[in-house]
Each structure stands twice: as C-alpha cells, then as structure tokens.
N, C-alpha and C positions, 0 to 999 in steps of 0.2 A: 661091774666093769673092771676089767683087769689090766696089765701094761706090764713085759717083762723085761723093759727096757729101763736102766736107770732112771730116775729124773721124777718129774713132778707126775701125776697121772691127768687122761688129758682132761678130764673132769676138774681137775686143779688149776690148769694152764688157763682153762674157758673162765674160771672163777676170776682168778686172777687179772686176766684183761676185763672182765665185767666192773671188778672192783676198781682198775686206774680209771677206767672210763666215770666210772659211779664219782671217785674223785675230781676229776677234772670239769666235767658236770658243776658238781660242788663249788669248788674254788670260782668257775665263773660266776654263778650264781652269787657267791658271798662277796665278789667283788661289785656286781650288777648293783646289789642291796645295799654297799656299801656306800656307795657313789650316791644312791639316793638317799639315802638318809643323810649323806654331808651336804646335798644338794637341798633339803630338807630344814636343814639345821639353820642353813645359813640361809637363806628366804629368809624364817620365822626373825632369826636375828634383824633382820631389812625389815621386816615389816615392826617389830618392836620398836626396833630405833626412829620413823619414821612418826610411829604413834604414841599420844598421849594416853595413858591409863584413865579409866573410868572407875565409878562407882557412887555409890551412894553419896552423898552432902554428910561429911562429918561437923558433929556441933561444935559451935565455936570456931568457924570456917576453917580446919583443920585440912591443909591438903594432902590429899593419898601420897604414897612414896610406895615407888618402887623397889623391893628387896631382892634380889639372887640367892640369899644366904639364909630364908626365914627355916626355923624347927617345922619340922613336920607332926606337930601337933598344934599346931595352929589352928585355932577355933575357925569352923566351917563357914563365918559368914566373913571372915579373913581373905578367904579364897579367891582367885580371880578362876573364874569356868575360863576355859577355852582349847580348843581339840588341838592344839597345837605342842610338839613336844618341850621346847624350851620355855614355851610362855605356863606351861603348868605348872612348874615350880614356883612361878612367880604372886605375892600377895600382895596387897595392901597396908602399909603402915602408915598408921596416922601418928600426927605433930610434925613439927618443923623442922624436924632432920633425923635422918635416920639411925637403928637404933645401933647400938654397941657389936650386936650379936651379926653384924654383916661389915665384916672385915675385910678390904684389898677391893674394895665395890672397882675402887677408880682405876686401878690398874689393870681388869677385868674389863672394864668399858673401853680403855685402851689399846687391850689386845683384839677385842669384837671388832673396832674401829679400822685398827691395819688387819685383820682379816677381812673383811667385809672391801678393803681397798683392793687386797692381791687376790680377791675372787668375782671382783664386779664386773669383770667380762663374761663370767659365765651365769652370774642371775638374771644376766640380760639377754640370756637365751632363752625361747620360749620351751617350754616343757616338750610340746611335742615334736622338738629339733633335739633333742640333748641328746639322740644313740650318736654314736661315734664308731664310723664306717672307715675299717684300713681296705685303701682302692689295691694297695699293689704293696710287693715285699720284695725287696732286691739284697738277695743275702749273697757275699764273698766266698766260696766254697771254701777259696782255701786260706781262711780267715779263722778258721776254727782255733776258738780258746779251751784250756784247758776242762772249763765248766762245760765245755759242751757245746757251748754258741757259735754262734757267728756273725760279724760286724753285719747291717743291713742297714740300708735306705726303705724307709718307709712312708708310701704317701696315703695322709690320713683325713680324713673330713668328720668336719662338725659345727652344726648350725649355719651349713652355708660358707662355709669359710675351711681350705684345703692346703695343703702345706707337707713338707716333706722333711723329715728330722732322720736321724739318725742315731743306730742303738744296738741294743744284740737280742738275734733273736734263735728258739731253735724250729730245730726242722724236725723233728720226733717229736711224738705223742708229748713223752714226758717232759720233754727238756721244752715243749714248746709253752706246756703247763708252766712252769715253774719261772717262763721268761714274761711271761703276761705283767704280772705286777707292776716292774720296773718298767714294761715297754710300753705300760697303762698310764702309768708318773710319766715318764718323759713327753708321753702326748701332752698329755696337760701342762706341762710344763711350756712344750713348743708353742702351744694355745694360746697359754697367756702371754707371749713374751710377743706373740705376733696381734695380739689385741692393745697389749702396751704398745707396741712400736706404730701402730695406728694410730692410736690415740696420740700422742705425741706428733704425727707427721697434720692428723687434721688441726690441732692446736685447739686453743679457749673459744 
C-alpha cells in the first residue's frame, strides 16, 4: 500500500482512530470499574461497622479485637476468612486492648465514619439501579472554552431520582473522552446534594 501524498498513509490514519477508539473504550471501562469497586468498598465498610467480629472463645475470656494494621505474617489461625476486599486484611487479637503495632485505629474509624455519611444515599441504592443514564445534553455552541468544551445543562438519572446540573462537556470524540471524569464527579456530586436536600426537607 502506497500514498504519494504527504501525511500519514491511510493504513496509519485507520490505525490511529482504531487506537483513540481502543482508548476511549478503555477509559470507560476504567471508570465503570472504578465506581464499583468504591461502590464495593464502602458496602464492606457498612457491613463491618454494622457487625460484631467472631471467632473462637479465647481462654481466659479473652475478647477478639479488631485490627486494620495487623503484619502480614500473622499465624493463619489469626485470620478472619472472608471474600470481601477490606475485611481480608482484617484479624483477630486477643486481650483487652489493642496491640501497639495499630496505630491512628481512631482517627481511621473517624474518617470511615464521615465517609460512610457523604455516601449513604447511594448505598441505599439497590445494585441493580446504580447505572447512571444522561437523558439529554444541552451544550451553548457558542460557549466554547479554550480546553475545547462547552458550558451544558445536563439532565441525568439514577436509581429513580432525575435532576439536571450543569458542566462542560465536549462534542468530539476526544474532547468528549477526556470531559467524562469531571461530568462523571459533578453528577455525583448533584446526587448527593439532592439526596442531602431530601433528607433534610423529610426531617427525623
């Protein structure tokens, strides 16, 4: 295949948009994964804090304690099993407080604590509501920012509940790649503030 015209050949140009595509592919996908594994995370965290640790009757009525911070050489009957990803680092120590070697526990519990607060509207979403559908995209033609964008209204749904925020979005392939992240955050952002302002309006 030959081409006597300057420039890429078109064999390169095919490559080329195969590749942004291969990328943009990608990048959803990494955000898709990402969202469930933080979606993941923090479940496990809810259900930890909700539950008492088990185990064997230590002698001398010894009660377990829960560690974040144990060595990973920790003898295997130490272990607590469980298919979950934050609760597998976690072990059992026996006696009545915990040991030197788990340091900042409290402050750790603290921040699980006000996360677990700024994301309780959406654990209370049921799994199989959690995709997040943009109905419509209203972008300012002539709005256009230096980056490429352009100011838009966008009205978005998720788990039953629908709203319309505002952001920058693009209109080309690339520039629309590369605005997802941020127009992925402001959703969530609009989400919560509209699940806050509910909760607040139905009161205690």
């Amino acid at each position: 295949l030959t081409c006597s015209e300057p420039g890429p050949r078109p064999r390169e140009v095919l490559y080329g948009v195969a590749h942004q595509q291969c990328l943009q592919r990608r990048r959803r996908c990494e955000l898709r994964s990402l969202a469930h594994t933080l979606l993941g995370l923090l479940r496990d965290a809810q259900e930890l804090e909700g539950s008492k640790p088990r185990g064997r009757p230590r002698p001398g009525g010894a009660s377990p304690r829960v560690c974040a911070a144990c060595p990973w050489g920790a003898p295997p009957e130490m272990q607590v099993p469980s298919p979950h990803h934050v609760s597998s680092v976690l072990c059992f120590i026996p006696g009545p407080s915990l040991l030197p070697g788990c340091p900042g526990l409290e402050p750790l519990r603290q921040k699980l604590s006000a996360l677990q607060g700024t994301h309780a509207w959406i654990l209370q979403v049921p799994s199989e509501r959690l995709a997040m559908d943009f109905h419509e995209v209203l972008a300012d033609l002539g709005s256009k920012t230096l980056s490429g964008l352009f100011h838009a209204w966008v009205r978005a749904g998720l788990g039953g509940r629908r709203l319309v925020f505002g952001g920058l979005v693009g209109l080309e392939p690339t520039t629309l790649a590369r605005s997802l992240p941020r127009l992925l955050a402001q959703a969530l952002r609009a989400f919560r503030l509209a699940a806050l302002a509910e909760g607040e309006l139905e009161g205690p």
